[in-house]
C-alpha positions as CSV (number, residue, x, y, z in Angstrom):
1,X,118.7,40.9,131.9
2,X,116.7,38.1,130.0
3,X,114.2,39.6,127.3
4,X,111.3,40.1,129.8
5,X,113.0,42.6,131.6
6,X,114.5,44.7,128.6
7,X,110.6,45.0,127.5
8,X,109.9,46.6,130.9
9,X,112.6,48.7,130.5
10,X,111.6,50.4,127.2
11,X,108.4,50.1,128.0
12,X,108.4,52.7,131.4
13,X,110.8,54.8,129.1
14,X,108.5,55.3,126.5
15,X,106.1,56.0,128.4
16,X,108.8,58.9,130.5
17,X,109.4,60.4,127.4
18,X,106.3,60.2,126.3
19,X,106.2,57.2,123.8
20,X,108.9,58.3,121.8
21,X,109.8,55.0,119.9
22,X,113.3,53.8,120.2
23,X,113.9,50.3,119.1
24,X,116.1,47.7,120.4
25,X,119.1,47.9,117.6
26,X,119.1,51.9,119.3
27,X,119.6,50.4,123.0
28,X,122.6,48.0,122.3
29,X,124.3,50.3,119.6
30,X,124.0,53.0,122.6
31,X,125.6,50.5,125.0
32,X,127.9,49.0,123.1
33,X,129.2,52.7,122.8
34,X,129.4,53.3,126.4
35,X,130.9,50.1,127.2
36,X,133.6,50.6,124.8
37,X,134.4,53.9,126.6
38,X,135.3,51.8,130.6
39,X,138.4,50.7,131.1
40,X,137.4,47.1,132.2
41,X,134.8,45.2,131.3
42,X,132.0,45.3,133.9
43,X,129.9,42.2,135.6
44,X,126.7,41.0,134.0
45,X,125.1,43.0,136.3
46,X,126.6,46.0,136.0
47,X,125.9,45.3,131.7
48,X,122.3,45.4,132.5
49,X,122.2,48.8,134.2
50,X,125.0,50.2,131.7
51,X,121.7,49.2,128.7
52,X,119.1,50.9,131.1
53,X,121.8,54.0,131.1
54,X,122.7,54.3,128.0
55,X,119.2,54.1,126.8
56,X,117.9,56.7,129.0
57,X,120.6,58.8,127.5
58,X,119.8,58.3,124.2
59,X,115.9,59.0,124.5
60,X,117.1,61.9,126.3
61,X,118.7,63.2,123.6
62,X,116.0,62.3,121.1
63,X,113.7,64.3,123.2
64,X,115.7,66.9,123.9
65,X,116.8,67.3,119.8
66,X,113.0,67.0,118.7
67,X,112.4,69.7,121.3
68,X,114.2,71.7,119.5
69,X,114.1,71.9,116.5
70,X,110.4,71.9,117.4
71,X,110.7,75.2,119.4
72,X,112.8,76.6,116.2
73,X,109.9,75.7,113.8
74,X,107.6,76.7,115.7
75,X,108.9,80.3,116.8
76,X,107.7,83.2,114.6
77,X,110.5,84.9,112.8
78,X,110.9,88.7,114.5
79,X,109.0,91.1,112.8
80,X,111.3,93.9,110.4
81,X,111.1,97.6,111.6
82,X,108.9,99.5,110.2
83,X,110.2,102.0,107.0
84,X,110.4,105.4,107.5
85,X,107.8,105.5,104.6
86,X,105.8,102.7,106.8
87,X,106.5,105.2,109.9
88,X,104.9,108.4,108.4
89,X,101.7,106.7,107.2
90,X,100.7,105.4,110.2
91,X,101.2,109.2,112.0
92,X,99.2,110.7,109.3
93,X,95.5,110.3,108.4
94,X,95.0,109.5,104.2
95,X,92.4,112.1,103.7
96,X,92.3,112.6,99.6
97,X,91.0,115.9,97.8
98,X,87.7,114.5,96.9
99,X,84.2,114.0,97.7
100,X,84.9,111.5,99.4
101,X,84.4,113.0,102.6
102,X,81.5,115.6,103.4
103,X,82.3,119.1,104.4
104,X,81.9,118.1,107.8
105,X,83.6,115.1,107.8
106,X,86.5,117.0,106.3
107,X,86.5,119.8,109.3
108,X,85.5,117.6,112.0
109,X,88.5,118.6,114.4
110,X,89.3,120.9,116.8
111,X,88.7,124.3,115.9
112,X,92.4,126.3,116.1
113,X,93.8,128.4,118.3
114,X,96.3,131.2,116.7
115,X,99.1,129.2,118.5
116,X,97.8,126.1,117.0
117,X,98.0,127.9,113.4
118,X,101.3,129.8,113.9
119,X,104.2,128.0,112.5
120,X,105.6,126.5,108.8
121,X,103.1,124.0,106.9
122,X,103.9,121.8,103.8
123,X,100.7,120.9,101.7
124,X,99.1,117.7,101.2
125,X,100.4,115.1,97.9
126,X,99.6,115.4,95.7
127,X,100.3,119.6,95.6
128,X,103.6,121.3,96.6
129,X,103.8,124.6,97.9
130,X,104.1,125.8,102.1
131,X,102.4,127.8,104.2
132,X,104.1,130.3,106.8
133,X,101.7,132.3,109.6
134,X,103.7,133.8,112.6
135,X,102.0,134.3,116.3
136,X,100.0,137.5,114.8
137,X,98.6,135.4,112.4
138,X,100.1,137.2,109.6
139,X,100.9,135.0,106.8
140,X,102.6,133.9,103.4
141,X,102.5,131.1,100.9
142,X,106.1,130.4,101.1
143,X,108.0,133.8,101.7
144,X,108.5,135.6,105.1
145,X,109.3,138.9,102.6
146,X,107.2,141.8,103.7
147,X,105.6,142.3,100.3
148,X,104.0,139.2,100.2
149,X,102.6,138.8,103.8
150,X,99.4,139.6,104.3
151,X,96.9,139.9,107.6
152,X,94.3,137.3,109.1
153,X,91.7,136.9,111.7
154,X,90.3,133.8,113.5
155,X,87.1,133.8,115.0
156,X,86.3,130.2,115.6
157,X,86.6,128.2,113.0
158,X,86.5,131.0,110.6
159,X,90.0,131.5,109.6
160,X,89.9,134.8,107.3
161,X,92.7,135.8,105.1
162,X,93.3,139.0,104.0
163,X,96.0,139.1,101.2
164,X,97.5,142.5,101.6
165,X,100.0,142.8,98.1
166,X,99.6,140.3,95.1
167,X,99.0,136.8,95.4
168,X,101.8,135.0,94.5
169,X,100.1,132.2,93.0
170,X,97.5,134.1,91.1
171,X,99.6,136.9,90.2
172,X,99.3,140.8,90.3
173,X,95.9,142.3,91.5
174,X,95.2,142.8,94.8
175,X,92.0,140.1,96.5
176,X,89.4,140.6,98.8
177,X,89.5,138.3,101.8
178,X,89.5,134.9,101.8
179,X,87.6,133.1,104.5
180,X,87.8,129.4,105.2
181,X,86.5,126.7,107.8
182,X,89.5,125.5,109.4
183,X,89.7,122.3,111.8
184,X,92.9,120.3,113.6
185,X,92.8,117.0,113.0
186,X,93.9,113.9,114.7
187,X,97.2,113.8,112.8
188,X,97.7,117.6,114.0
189,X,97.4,118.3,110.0
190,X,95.9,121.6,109.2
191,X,92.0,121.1,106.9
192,X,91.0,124.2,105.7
193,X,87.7,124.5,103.5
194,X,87.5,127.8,101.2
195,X,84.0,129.0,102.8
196,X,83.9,131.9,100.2
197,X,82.5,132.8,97.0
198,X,85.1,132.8,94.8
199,X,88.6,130.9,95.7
200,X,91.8,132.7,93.3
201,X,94.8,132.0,95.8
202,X,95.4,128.4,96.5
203,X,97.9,125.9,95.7
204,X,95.2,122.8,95.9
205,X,91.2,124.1,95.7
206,X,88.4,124.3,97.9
207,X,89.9,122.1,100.3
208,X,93.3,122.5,101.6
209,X,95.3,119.7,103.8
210,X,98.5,121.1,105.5
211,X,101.1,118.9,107.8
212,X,103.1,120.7,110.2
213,X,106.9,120.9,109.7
214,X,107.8,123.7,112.7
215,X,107.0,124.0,115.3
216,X,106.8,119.8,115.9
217,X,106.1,117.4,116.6
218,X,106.4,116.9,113.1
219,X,106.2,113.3,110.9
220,X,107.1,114.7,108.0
221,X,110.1,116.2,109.6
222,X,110.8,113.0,111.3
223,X,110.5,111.6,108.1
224,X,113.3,113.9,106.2
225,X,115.6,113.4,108.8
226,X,115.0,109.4,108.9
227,X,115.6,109.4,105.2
228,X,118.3,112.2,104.4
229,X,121.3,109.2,104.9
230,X,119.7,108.0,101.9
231,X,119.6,110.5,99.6
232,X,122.1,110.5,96.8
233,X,123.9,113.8,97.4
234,X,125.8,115.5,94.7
235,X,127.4,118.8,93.4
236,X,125.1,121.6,92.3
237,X,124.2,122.0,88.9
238,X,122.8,125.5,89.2
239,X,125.0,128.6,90.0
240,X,121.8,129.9,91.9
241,X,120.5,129.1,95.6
242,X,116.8,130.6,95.5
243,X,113.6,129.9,97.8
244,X,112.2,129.7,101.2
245,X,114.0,126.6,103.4
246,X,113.4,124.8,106.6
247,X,116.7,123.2,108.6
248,X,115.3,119.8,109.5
249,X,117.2,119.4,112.7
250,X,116.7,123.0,114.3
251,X,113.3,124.0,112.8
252,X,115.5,127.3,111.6
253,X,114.3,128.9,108.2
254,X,116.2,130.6,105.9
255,X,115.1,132.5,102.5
256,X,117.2,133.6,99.6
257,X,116.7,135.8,97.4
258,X,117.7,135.1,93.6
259,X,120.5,138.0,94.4
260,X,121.9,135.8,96.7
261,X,121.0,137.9,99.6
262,X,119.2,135.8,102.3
263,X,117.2,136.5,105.7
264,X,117.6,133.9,108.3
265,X,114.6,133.4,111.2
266,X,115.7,131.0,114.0
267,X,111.6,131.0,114.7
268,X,108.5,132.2,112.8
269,X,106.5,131.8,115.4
270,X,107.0,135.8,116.5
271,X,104.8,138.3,116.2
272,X,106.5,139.3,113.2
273,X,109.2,137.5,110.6
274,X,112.2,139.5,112.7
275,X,115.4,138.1,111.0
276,X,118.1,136.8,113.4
277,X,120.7,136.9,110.6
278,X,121.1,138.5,107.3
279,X,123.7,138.3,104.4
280,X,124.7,137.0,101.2
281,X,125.7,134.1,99.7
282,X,127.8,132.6,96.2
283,X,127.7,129.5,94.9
284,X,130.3,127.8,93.1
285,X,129.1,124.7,91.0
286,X,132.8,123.7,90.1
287,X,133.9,123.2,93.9
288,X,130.3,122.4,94.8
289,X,130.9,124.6,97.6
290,X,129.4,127.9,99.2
291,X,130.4,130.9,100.8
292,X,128.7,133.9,102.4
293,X,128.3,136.3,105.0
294,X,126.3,136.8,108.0
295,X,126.1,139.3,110.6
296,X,129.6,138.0,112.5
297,X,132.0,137.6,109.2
298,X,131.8,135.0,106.4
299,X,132.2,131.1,106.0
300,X,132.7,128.7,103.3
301,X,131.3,125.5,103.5
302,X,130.6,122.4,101.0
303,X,127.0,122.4,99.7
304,X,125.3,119.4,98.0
305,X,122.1,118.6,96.5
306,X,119.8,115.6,96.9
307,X,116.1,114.1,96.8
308,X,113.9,112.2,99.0
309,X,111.5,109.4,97.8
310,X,107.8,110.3,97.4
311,X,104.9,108.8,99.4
312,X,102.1,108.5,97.3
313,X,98.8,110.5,98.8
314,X,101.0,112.0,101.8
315,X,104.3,113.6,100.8
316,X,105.6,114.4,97.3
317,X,109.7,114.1,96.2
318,X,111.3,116.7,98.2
319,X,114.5,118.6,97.5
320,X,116.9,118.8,100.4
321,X,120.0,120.9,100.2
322,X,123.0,119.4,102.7
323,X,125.9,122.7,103.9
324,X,129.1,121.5,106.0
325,X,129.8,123.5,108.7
326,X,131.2,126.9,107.7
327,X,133.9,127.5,110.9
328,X,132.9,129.7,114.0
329,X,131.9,133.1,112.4
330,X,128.7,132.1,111.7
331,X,128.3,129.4,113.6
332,X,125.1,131.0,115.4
333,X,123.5,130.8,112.1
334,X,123.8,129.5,108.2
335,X,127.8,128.6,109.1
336,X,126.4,126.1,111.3
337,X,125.5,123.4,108.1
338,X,122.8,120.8,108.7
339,X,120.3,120.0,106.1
340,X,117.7,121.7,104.4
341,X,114.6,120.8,102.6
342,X,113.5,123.3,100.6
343,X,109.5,124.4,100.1
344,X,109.8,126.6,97.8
């Protein structure tokens, strides 16, 4: 093949491969290495087409290299999962405790059924407190005890509350009823604006912003349980297990009293807070475990304590409480374990 002819060659496979530039030194070196590899030494014509080869080969593998490592520079890395943190703010609507929004911006959902109302709530970051109303629309600021439930009626938006014993976050004295303007919103969040004269039981203000944690679908709940693998769980500190608490996977709640004696509720969405389980319960900080009873016998079971992360202008630092499984005795109930958050 005189030089002519190698110039047509490279020429129509440039213009193959789309002008990639190979030079001459890249042809010979390519068929020098493929002619070394034969076991006799071919004809002068067989050389020729053994150059054409081999340089198809090596353009080839140009191409196919630039390729590539084009296609890897190009691609977009995948995107990470969203955080659980990431998770809960995009299922819940930021609406602050302000002025930012007008009265009727701040009530402009659906107007709730009792269903819609009955059920456990946890308040809006940045307040902590949670609000219990079972299907007869009796309700509590975190107790299901008789003494501090009191009545309500709903007519329309007009959710009235009639405190019927002290108000546990004023104090004693009894209240007159407390009506406010209450709305669903597109998170399924509870927005409740005091339409009264004068507002003494509330844990925020005028305006109240409640997220359902039973019955779900819940994102706070989703949240806890996404997070609770997290938490750094350790022994008790306190010899006491007091407050109203929430089982994250089962929706159960249980109260104790500072006694120890405790009232389990598999639902608070009844017509009343009927207990399914009752009994008492001891707490040892030197084992960090706990034992009690329950209507079928007693367990004992390791109890821990932990915290979640906050998430600013949604949900505050919550306590969580984490029980083993306690055996069968109780199984139907506290001897079952899980985790608990705790809310109040």
């Amino acid at each position: 093949m005189n030089e002519v002819e190698e110039q047509r060659v490279v020429e129509a496979l440039r213009a193959l491969t789309g002008r990639l530039t190979v030079s001459e030194r890249d042809t010979i070196d390519a068929g020098i290495r493929m002619q070394n590899n034969l076991k006799a030494p071919a004809p002068r014509r067989n050389r020729a087409l053994l150059a054409v080869a081999a340089a198809v080969v090596l353009i080839v593998g140009v191409a196919t290299f630039q390729a590539i490592n084009g296609d890897e520079k190009s691609a977009p890395s995948p995107a990470a999962p969203p955080s659980p943190a990431d998770t809960l703010e995009a299922a819940m609507q930021a609406i602050p405790y302000t002025a930012t929004f007008t009265d009727a911006e701040f009530t402009a959902g659906t107007p709730p059924t009792a269903q819609d109302l009955s059920g456990l709530w946890l308040i809006r970051a940045p307040y902590q407190d949670s609000l219990v109303i079972n299907g007869n629309l009796d309700w509590s600021y975190h107790s299901v005890q008789k003494q501090y439930v009191g009545s309500s009626t709903l007519d329309g938006q007009t959710w009235t509350r009639d405190p019927a014993g002290p108000c546990p976050i004023r104090g004693a004295g009894r209240l007159d009823p407390l009506p406010w303007t209450a709305s669903i919103a597109e998170d399924g969040s509870l927005h409740l604006l005091f339409a009264g004269e004068t507002n003494v039981c509330t844990p925020a203000g005028d305006r109240e912003v409640w997220d359902r944690l039973v019955p779900g679908p819940s994102p706070v709940m989703d949240y806890l349980r996404e997070t609770s693998g997290e938490v750094d769980w350790a022994a008790p500190t306190e010899p006491v297990v007091q407050g109203l608490f929430v089982n994250t996977e089962t929706g159960h709640v249980l109260e104790v009293a500072r006694s120890g004696n405790y009232t389990y509720l598999d639902t608070v969405t009844g017509q009343a807070f009927t207990p399914s389980d009752e009994g008492t319960l001891d707490l040892s900080t030197t084992t960090g475990t706990i034992a009690g009873t329950c209507n079928g016998g007693s367990f004992s079971a390791t109890f821990e304590v932990g915290q979640t992360e906050a998430v600013p202008d949604y949900i505050t630092a919550q306590n969580l409480v984490r029980i083993g499984a306690g055996g069968e005795a109780c199984s139907q109930g506290l001897g079952a374990g899980g985790v608990w958050l705790k809310v109040a």
